[in-house]
Each structure stands twice: as C-alpha cells, then as structure tokens.
C-alpha positions as CSV (number, residue, x, y, z in Angstrom):
1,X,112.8,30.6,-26.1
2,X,112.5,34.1,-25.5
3,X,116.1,34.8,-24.1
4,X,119.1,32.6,-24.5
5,X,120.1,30.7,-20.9
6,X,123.2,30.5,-21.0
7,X,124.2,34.1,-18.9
8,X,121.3,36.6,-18.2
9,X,120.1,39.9,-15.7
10,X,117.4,39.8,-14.5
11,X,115.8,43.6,-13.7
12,X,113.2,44.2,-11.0
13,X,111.4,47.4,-11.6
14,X,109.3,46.8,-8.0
15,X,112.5,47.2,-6.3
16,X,113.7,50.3,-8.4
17,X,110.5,52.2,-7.5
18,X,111.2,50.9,-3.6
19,X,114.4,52.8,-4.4
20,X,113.5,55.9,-5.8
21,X,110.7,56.4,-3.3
22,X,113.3,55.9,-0.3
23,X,115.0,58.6,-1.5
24,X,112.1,61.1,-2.6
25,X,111.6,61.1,1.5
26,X,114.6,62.1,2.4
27,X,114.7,65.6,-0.1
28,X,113.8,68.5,1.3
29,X,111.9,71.5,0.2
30,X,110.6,71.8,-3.7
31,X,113.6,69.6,-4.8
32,X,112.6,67.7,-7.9
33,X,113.8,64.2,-9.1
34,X,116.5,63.7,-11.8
35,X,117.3,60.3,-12.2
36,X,120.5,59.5,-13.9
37,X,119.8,56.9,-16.6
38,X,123.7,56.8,-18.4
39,X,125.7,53.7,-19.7
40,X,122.0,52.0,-20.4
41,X,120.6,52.7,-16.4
42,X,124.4,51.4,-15.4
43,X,124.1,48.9,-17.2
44,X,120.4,47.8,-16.0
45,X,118.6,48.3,-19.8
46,X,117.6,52.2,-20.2
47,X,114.5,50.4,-22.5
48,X,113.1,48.0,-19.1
49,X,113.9,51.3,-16.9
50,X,113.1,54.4,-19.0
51,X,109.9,54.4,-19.4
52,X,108.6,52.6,-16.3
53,X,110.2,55.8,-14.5
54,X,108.5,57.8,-17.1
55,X,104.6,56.3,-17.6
56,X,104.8,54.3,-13.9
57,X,106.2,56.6,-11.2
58,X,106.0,60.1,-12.8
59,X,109.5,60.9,-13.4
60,X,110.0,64.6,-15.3
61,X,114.1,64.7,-15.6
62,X,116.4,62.1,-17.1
63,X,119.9,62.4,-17.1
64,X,123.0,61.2,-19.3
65,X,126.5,60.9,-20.6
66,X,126.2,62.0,-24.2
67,X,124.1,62.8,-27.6
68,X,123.7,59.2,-28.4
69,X,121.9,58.4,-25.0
70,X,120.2,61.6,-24.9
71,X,118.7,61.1,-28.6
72,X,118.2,57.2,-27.7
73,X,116.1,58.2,-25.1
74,X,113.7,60.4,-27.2
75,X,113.7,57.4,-29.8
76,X,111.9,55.2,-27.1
77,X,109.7,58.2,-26.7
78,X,110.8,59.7,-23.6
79,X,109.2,63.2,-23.7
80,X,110.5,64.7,-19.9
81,X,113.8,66.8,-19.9
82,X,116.8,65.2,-20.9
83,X,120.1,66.9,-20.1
84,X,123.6,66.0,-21.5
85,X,126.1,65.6,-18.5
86,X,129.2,65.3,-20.3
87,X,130.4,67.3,-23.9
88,X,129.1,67.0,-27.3
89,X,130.8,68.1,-30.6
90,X,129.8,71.5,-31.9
91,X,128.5,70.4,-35.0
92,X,126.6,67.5,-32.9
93,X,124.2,70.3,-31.0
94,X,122.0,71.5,-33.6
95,X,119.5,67.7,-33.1
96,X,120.1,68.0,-29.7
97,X,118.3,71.6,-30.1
98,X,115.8,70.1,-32.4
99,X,114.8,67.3,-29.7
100,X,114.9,69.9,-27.2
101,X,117.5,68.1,-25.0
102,X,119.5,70.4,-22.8
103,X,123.7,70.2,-23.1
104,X,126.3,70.9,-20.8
105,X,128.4,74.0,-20.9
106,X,132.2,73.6,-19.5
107,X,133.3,77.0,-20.5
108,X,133.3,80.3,-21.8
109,X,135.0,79.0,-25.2
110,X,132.8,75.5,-25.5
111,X,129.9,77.8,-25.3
112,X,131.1,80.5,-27.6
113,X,131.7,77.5,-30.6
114,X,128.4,76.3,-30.0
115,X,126.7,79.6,-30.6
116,X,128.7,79.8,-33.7
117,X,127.5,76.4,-35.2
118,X,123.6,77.4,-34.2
119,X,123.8,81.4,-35.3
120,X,120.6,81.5,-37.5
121,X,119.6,78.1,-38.3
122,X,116.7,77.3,-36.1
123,X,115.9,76.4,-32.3
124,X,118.5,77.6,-29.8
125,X,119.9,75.3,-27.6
126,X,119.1,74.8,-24.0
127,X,122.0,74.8,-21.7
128,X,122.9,74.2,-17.9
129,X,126.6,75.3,-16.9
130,X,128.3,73.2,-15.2
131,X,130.2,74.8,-12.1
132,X,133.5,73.4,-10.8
133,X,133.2,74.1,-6.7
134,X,136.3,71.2,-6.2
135,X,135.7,68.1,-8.4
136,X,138.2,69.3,-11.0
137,X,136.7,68.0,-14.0
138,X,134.1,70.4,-15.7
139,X,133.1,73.2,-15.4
140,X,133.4,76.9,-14.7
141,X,136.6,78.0,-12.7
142,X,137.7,80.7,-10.5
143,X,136.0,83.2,-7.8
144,X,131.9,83.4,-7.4
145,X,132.4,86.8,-8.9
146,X,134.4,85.2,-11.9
147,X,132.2,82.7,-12.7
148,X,129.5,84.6,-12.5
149,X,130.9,87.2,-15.0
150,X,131.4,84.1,-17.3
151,X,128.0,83.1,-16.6
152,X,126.7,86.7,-17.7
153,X,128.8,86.2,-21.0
154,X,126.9,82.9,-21.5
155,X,123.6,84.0,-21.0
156,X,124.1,87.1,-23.2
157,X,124.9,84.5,-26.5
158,X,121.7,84.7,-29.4
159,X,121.1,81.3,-29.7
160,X,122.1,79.5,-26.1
161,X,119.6,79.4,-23.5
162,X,121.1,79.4,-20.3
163,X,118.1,77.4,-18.2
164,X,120.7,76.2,-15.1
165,X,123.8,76.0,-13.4
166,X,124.9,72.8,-11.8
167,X,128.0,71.5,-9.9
168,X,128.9,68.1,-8.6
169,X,130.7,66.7,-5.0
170,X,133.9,64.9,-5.1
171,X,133.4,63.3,-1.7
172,X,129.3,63.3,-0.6
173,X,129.5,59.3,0.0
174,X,132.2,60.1,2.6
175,X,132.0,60.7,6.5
176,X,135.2,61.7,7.6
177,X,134.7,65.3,9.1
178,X,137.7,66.4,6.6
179,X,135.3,65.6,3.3
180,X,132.2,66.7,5.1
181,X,133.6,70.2,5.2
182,X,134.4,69.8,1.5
183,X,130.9,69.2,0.5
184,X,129.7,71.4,2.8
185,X,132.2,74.3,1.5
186,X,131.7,72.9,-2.5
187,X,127.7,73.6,-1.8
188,X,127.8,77.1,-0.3
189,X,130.3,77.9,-2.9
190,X,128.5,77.0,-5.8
191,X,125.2,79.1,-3.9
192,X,127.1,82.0,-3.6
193,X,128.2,81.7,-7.7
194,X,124.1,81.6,-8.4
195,X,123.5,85.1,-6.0
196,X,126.4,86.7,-7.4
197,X,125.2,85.8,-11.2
198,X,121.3,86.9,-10.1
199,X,123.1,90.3,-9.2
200,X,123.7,90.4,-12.9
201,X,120.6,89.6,-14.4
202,X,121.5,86.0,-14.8
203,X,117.6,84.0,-14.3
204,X,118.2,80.7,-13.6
205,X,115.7,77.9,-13.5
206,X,117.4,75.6,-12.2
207,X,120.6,75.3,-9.6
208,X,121.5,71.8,-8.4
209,X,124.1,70.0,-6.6
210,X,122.5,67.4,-5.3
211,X,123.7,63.5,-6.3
212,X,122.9,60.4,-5.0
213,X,125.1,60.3,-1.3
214,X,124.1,64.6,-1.3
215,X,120.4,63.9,-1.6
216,X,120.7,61.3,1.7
217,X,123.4,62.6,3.6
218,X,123.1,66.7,2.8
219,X,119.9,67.3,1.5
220,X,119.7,71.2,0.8
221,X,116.1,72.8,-0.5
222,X,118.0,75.3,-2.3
223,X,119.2,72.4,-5.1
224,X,116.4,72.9,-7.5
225,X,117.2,68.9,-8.4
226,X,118.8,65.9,-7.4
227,X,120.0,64.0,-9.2
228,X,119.7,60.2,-8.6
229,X,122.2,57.1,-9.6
230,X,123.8,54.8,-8.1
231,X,121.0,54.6,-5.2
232,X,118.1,53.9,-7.3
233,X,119.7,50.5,-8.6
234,X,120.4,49.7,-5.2
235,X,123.5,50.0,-5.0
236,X,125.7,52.1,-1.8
237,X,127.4,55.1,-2.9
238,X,130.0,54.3,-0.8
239,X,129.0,50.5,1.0
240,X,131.6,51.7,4.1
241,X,129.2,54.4,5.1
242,X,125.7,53.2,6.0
243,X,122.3,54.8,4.3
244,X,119.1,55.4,6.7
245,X,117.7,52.6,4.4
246,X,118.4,49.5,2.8
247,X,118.7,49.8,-1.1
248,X,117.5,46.8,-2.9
249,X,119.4,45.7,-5.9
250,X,117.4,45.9,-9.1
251,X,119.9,44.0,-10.6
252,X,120.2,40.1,-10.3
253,X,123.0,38.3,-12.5
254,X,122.7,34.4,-13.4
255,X,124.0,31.4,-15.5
256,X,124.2,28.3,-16.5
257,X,126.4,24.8,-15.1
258,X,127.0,23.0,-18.6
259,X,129.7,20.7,-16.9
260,X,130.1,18.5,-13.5
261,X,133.4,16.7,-13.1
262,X,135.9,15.1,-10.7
263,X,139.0,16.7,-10.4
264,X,141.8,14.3,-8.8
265,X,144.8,15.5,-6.4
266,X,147.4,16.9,-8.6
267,X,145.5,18.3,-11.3
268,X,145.5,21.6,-12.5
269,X,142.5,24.1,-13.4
270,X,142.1,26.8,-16.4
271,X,144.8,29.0,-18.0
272,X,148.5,29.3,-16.6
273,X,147.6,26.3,-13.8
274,X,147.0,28.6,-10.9
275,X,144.8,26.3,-9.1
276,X,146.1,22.8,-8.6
277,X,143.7,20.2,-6.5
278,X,145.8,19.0,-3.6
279,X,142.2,16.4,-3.0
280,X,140.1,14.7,-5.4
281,X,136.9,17.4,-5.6
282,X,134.0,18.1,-8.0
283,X,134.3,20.7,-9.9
284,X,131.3,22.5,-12.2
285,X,131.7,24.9,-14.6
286,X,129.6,28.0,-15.8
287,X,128.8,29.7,-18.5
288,X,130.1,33.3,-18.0
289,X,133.2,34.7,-18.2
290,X,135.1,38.0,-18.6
291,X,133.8,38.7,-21.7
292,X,130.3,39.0,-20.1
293,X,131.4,41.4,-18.1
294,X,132.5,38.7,-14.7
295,X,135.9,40.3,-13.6
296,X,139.1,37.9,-14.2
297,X,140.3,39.7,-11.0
298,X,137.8,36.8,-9.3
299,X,140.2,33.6,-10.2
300,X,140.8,31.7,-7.2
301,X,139.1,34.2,-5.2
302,X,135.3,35.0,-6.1
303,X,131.8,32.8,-5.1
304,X,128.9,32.5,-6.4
305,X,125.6,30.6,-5.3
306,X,124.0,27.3,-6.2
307,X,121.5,25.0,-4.7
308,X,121.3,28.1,-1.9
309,X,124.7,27.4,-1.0
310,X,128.6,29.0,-1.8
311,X,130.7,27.9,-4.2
312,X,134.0,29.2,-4.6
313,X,135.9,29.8,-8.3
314,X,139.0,27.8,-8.9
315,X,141.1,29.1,-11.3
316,X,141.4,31.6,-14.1
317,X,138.3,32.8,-15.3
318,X,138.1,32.6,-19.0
319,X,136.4,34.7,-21.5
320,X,133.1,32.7,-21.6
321,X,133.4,30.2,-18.6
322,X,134.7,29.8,-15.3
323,X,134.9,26.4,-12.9
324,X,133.5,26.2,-9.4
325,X,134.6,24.3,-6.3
326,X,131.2,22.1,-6.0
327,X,132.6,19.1,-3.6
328,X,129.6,20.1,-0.8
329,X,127.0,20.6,-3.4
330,X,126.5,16.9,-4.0
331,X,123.3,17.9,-6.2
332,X,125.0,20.3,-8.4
333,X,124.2,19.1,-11.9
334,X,124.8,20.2,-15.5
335,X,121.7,23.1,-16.9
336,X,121.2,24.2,-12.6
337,X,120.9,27.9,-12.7
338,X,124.2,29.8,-10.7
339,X,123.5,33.2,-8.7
340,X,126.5,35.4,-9.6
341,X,124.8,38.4,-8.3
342,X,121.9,38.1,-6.5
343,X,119.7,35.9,-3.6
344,X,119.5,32.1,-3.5
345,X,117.9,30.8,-0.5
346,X,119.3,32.2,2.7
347,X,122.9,33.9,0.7
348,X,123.1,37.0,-1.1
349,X,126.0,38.0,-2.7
350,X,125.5,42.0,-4.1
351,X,127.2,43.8,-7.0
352,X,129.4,45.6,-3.6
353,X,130.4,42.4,-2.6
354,X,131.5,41.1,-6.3
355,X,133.2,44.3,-6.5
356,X,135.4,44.7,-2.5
357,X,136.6,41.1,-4.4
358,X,138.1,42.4,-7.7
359,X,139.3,45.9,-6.0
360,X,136.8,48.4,-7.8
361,X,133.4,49.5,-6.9
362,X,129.7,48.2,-7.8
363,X,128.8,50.9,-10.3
364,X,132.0,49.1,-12.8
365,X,130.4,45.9,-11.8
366,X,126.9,46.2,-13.0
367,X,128.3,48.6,-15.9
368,X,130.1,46.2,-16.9
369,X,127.6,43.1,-17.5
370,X,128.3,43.4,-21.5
371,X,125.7,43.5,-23.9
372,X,125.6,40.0,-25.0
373,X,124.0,39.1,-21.8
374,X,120.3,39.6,-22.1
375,X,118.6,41.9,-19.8
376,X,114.8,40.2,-18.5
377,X,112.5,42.8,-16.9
378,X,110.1,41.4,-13.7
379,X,107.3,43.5,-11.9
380,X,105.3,42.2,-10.0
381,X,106.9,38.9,-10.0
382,X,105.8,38.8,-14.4
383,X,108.6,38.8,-16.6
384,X,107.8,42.0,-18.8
385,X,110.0,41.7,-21.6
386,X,113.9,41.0,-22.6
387,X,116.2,43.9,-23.4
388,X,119.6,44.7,-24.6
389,X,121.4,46.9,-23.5
C-alpha cells in the first residue's frame, strides 16, 4: 500500500496550472509571476507543487515564510529566486547568502545587524525591503521622502544587495468603495517611495505590490511581480466578493467509515453528550478528527459527503474520529471513502464552505490538514506520487 487510507489529500496539479494560468491573463504589462509556496503550498505538499511549477509551467519566483522553507526548497532543487517574506535571525543569513535566496528587510536596524554578521565573510546577501503603505506589520515607516532616505542607508551597506522594494494590501479582496481607496492610496503610496528613492540613486530591480485579490481586482503594470497564493490553490481571497473566474480547488480531503451503527432515541453521541438521538438513526463514523487538522468547531454542525449524498456530524469531534448522521444513506458501509473537502457526485463541499462553518477562512482550513495525513499527487487523472507535508 502506497499511502495509509485511513485520512488522505488528494492534490490535482491539472487544476493548479488551470489556476495559475487564470490569473497570468488578467496581469498587465511586464508583470512577472511569483507564486507563494509557504506553510508547504498551504498546506497542499511544496514537494507535489514545487517543482511541477518549476520544470512544468515555467515558473522563475517562489515565495515563502522563513530560512527553513526557503533552504527546503533549494534541497528539492528548486533553482528560480526564492525570497524570504517574513524575518530571519542574523546569524541565520550567511546560508541564505550562500544559496542565493533573497531576505526581507523590515528596517533600518534589522538591516544594519545583518551587514554586521556578513562584513567580510563571503557572498553578500540579496535583499528586497519591505515597505509599510497601511498593513502595519513590516516594513519601512514614515513619509515617501523618509523611507526613501532609509532606503538610501540600506543600499549604501557593503555586503547587502538591495535588488527590491515590496509592500503588501490590507484590504485588496474587499469591494467596499471605503477599502478600494485604501488599496488604491497604499499602491500610489508605495510608487511614489520607489521615485523618491530613484531620485537618490536607489536602482531597483524589482517593486511589487501585487498579491493574489491585487493581481485580479487592481492589476497595475508598474508592480514588477505578483505575487500569487491563495488563488492558485483555488481558493477565494475573500469568497463574498466574486472573481472573473472560477478557481478550482487543487485540494480534495477524504477518509475512511470504519463503523456503521444504530443509534436508539435517547442515546447520547461523543464527548460531553451534546448530541442526544431523540429517533432511532444510523450513525457511521470516520476516521478523521481534529488532530488531522478537521476543526472541532464542526460538532453538530459540519457535513460531509458519501455515496454522493450529505451527511451531517453529530456530536463532538474527537481527535481522530468523528460520527455522521447516515439514516438516508442506507448503503453507507464500514471501509466507503467520505468527501470532507471535495466533489462526490452532484455535491461539492470546498475548503470556503468547511471554513464559513467553523468561523475562520479557507487558507487555516487547508493549512491546517496536519502532516500525518498523506498528501497523493494526480495529473492527468495518474496518481504521481505521495508526499508529506
């Protein structure tokens, strides 16, 4: 057996590509693809998706959280750019400037240490800046002017190479005319940082702003990149505000029924009894639980799919199992495959969906799927391999 069935993904790079090329068409001008690949592709398998974006659809910038993902993804031999979107230690940087991965600079004073730690000792590291136009997170702060002086500062240092400055939207999924104006002002902000630094010297190679929602809903051809997430696993940035085209989910989450049993009127299901039968029903139960990443906010309230039609969760779900209403699935048997996210037959339930149940928002859902679940790559309807994430 190649892959244990008990709880497993299954990873469709056909649809990914679908994806990416959906959103190639909307970008405008000479903006390049960056496709965010952090917290293993979401959670799809960075191995399955890595390097069929590399070798498969020509993909030249990869973007993620930290060292460990950044080095990871030159272990699989990645060879594109690779930049860092979130802070490394100081005394981390010197590999990164070995594998020639570029890192994120929040500030005057995080760039200032790194310079220290590399003064003298071999390749100097590759940088973009990051420029805080009104997320409030990282970045540079202040007036263009100001950051632009700062940016001067940075680009002067011996052994940092300043290649980029980029910023990122706090509200691009939205379309309220409030947060439009926000992105709109964030975008023309972080431009005029980029002609006030060129008025110092400053050469930049690259200057983007551009994530998933920007690249559909506010594609600018001055953004040297975009960078693409959420969108390329099919996924909605925000699934309240409709794209010009349907994503499809790369993502599809099953399990197992190892039980069938009748339940009478008056008994109770799973931890603390908050589901009591008030009929006598069937009742199945599945091999997944919070532990693999299925939210316990679904007790009493989540569905999944089986034999093409919905069955609803009664009771608590448990670390490794939860128990299904299966009194209208008169077939349901013990080893049938469930849907938990995914198609079967004429339903689909998504990763959105799963999420709007447990009060959070698809990217924690498919981040989420824990790595003892095995991840099973499919193109062209061939399973390719089994990952972990």
């Amino acid at each position: 057996m190649d892959y244990l069935k008990r709880t497993w993904a299954e990873i469709h790079l056909d649809r990914l590509a679908v994806n990416v090329g959906n959103y190639c068409a909307k970008l405008q001008g000479e903006t390049k693809l960056m496709c965010v690949v952090k917290a293993s592709c979401y959670g799809h398998a960075d191995l399955a998706i890595c390097p069929f974006l590399e070798k498969e659809l020509g993909v030249k910038w990869f973007a993620v959280s930290n060292a460990d993902e950044a080095l990871r993804l030159r272990n699989m031999g990645i060879s594109g750019e690779i930049l860092i979107l979130g802070y490394t230690p100081p005394e981390a940087v010197a590999e990164l400037a070995e594998h020639n991965i570029i890192q994120t600079i929040t500030d005057t004073g995080y760039a200032e240490k790194l310079n220290s730690v590399l003064a003298g000792g071999g390749r100097p590291l590759r940088c973009h800046a990051a420029v805080d136009t009104g997320m409030t997170r990282i970045g540079l702060r202040g007036t263009p002017e100001q950051i632009a002086g700062e940016l001067y500062e940075i680009y002067d240092l011996d052994d940092i190479i300043l290649d980029g400055i980029f910023t990122h939207y706090a509200a691009a999924d939205s379309d309220s005319d409030d947060d439009k104006a926000y992105t709109a002002a964030q975008t023309e902000k972080f431009f005029a940082v980029r002609a006030e630094a060129e008025k110092l010297g400053v050469a930049l190679a690259q200057c983007h702003c551009l994530n998933s929602a920007g690249g559909i809903y506010s594609p600018d051809s001055r953004s040297t990149l975009a960078r693409l997430g959420i969108v390329m696993y099919g996924l909605y940035p925000d699934p309240a505000v409709p794209l010009p085209f349907e994503p499809e989910p790369v993502m599809e989450l099953r399990s197992t029924v190892s039980q069938v049993k009748t339940v009478y009127a008056g008994e109770s299901i799973s931890y603390g009894r908050t589901f009591t039968a008030d009929r006598e029903m069937r009742v199945a139960t599945v091999t997944c639980g919070y532990a693999d990443g299925w939210p316990r906010a679904l007790s009493n309230k989540g569905e999944v799919l089986l034999h093409g039609k919905r069955a609803r969760i009664v009771g608590r779900v448990c670390m490794d199992q939860f128990m299904i209403d299966v009194t209208d699935i008169p077939e349901a048997a013990p080893q049938d495959t469930v849907t938990l996210i995914g198609t079967d037959g004429s339903e689909r339930i998504t990763a959105d969906d799963v999420a709007a149940l447990a009060g959070t928002i698809g990217y924690e859902i498919t981040c989420g799927i824990s790595a003892r679940v095995p991840r099973v790559a499919y193109k062209g309807g061939k399973q390719l391999g089994v990952y972990r994430v």
